[in-house]
DOLO-292856 format. One record per residue: x, y, z of N, C-alpha, C in turn; residue in one letter; residue number from 1. Coordinates in pm, whole numbers, plus 50000, padded with zeros to 5 digits. Layout:
N
X	Y	Z	X	Y	Z	X	Y	Z	A	NUM
...
//
This chain:
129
49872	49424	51601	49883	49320	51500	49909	49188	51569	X	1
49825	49112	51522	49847	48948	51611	49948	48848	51482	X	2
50006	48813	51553	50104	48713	51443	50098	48614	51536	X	3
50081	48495	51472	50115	48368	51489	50187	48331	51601	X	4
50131	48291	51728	50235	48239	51835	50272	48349	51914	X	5
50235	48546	51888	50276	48599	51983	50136	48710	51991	X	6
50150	48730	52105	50005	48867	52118	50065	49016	52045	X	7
50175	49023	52033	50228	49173	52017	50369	49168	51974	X	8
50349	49253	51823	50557	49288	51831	50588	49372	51904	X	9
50703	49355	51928	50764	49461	51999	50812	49614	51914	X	10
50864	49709	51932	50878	49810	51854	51015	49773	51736	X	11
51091	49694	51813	51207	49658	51679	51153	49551	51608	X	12
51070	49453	51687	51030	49362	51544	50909	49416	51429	X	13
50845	49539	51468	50759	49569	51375	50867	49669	51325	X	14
50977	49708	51368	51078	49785	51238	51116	49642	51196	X	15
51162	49549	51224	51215	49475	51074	51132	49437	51003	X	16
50963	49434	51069	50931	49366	50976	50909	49462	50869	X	17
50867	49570	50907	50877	49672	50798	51017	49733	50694	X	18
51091	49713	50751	51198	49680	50688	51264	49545	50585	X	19
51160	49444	50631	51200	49326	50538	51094	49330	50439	X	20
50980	49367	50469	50904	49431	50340	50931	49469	50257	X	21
50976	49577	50256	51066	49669	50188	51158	49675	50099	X	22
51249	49615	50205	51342	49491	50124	51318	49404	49992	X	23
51223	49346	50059	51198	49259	49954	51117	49310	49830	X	24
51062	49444	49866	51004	49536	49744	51099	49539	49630	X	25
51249	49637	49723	51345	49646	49629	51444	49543	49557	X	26
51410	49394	49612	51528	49290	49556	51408	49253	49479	X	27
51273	49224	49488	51181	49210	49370	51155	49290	49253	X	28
51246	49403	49236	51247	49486	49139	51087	49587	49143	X	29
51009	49622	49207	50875	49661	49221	50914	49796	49230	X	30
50759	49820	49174	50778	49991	49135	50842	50066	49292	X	31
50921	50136	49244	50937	50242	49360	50837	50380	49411	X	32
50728	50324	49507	50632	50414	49561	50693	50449	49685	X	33
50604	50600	49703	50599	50666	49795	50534	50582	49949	X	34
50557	50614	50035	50468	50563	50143	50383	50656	50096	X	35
50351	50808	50086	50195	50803	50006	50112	50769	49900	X	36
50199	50732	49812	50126	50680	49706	50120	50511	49750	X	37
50155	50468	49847	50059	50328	49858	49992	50374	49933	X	38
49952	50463	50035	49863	50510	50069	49739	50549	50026	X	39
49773	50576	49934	49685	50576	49819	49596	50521	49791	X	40
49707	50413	49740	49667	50283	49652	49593	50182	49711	X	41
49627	50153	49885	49526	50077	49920	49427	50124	49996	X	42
49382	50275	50005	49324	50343	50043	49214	50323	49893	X	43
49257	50327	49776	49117	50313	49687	49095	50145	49677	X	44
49221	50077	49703	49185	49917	49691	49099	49841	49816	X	45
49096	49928	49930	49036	49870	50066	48937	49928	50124	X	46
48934	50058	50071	48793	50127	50084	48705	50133	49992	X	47
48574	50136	50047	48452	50120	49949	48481	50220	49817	X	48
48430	50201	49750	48471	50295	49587	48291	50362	49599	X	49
48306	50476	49553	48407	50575	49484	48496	50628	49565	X	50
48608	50698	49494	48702	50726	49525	48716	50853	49413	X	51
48746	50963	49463	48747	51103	49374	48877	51150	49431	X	52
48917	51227	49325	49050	51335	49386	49020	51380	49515	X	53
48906	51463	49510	48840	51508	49631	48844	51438	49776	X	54
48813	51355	49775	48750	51245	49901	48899	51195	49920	X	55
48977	51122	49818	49147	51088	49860	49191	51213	49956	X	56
49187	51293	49918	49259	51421	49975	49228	51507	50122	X	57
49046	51439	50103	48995	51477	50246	49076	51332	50348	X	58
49088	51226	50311	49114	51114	50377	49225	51126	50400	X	59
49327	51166	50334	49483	51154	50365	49574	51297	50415	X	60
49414	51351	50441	49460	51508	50487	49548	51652	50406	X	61
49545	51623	50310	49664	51680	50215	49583	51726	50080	X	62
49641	51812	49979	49597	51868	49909	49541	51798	49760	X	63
49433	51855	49694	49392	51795	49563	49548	51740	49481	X	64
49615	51880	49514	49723	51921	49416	49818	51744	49452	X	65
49833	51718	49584	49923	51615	49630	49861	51488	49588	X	66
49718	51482	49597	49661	51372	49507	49671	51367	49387	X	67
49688	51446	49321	49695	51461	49183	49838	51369	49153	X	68
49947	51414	49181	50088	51409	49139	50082	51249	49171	X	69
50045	51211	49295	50104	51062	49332	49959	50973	49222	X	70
49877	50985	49204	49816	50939	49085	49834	50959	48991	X	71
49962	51042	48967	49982	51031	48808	50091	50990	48809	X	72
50167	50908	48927	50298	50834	48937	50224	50642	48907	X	73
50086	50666	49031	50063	50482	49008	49978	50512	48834	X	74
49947	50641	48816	49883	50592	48629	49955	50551	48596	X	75
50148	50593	48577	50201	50529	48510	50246	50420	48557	X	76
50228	50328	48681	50222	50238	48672	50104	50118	48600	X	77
50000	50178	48570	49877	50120	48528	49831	50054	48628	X	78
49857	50124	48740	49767	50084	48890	49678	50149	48934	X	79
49599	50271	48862	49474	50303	48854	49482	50390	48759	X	80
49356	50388	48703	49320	50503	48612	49201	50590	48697	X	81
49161	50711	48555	49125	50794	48643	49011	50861	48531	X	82
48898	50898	48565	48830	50959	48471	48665	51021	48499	X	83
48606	51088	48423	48499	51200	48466	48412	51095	48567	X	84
48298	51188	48671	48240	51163	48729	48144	51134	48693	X	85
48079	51048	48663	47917	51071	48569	47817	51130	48629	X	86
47804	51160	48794	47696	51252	48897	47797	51385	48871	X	87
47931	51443	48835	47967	51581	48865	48081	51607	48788	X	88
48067	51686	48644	48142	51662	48558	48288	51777	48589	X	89
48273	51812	48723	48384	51895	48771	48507	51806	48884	X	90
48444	51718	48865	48534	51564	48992	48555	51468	48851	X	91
48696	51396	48909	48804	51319	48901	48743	51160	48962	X	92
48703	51059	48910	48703	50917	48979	48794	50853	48934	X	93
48823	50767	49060	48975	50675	49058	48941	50576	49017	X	94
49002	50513	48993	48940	50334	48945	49089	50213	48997	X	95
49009	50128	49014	49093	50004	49021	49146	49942	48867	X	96
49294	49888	48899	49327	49790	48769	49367	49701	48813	X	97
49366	49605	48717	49429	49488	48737	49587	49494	48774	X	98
49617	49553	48726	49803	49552	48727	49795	49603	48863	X	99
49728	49697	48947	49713	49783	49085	49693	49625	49169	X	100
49570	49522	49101	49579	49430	49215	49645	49361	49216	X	101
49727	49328	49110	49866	49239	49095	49963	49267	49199	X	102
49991	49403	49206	50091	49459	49280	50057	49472	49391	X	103
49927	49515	49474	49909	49488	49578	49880	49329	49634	X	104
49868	49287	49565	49867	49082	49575	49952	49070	49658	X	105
50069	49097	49532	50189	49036	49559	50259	49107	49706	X	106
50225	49246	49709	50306	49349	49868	50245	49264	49973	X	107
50105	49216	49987	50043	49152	50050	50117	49018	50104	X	108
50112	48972	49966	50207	48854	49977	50336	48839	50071	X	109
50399	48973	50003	50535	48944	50133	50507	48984	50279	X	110
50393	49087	50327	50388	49140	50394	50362	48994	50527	X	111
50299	48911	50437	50234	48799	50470	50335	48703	50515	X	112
50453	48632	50416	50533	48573	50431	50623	48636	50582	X	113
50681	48751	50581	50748	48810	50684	50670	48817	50800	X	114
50543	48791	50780	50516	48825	50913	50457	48689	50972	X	115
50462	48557	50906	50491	48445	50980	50617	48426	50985	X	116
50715	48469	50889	50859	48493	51016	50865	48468	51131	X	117
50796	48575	51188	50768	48625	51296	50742	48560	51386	X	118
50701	48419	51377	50628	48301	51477	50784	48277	51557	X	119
50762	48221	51691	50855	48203	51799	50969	48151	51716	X	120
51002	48065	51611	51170	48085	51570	51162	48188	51442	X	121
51094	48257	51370	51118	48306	51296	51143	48396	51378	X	122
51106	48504	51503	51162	48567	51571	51273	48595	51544	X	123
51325	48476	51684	51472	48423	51685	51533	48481	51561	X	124
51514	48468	51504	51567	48426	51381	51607	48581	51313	X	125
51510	48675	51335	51470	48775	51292	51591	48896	51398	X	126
51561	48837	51498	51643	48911	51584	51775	48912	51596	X	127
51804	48804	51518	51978	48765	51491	51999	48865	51380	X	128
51913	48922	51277	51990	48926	51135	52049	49073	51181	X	129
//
């Protein structure tokens, strides 16, 4: 990862920054996901679509059954829906929502903010807290 002003974090600054992410997930009040269910989530938001129960499950190595459950945690977020295949009426297609790109906007967003932190005094800065 290239940030601003340095070629490389080091292994503790890519833990805070992942940690101030995070952070800021939970003081922003944002749904509480799994690291697999954003896995997920920007796995159908960043990869080409379609996206089937099937194909999630070949990609993230893990079972229909495990795709199933964490998509029916972001349904109820209304961060994707889900419905018949029109080529295979025995498959599941995922879909994008709006509220899914809201929320990934915004993770983006901080992921973004923290990691110009990161520039030679946000470092500093970073390394004090």
């Amino acid at each position: 990862m290239h940030v601003k002003g340095q070629d490389k974090l080091s292994r503790s600054e890519g833990l805070r920054l992942w940690h101030r992410v995070n952070l800021g997930s939970v003081l922003a009040d944002a749904p509480d996901l799994t690291t697999r269910q954003l896995a997920i989530l920007t796995t159908v938001y960043l990869e080409p679509a379609p996206h089937t129960v099937r194909s999630l499950a070949a990609r993230l190595k893990v079972t229909k059954a495990v795709i199933t459950r964490a998509l029916n945690t972001l349904g109820r977020h209304g961060f994707v829906s889900r419905g018949p295949d029109p080529h295979d009426k025995r498959s599941v297609v995922v879909h994008r929502t709006a509220s899914g790109a809201r929320y990934l906007s915004d993770f983006a967003e901080r992921v973004r903010y923290e990691a110009n932190a990161l520039s030679p005094a946000g470092a500093n800065h970073l390394r004090a807290v």
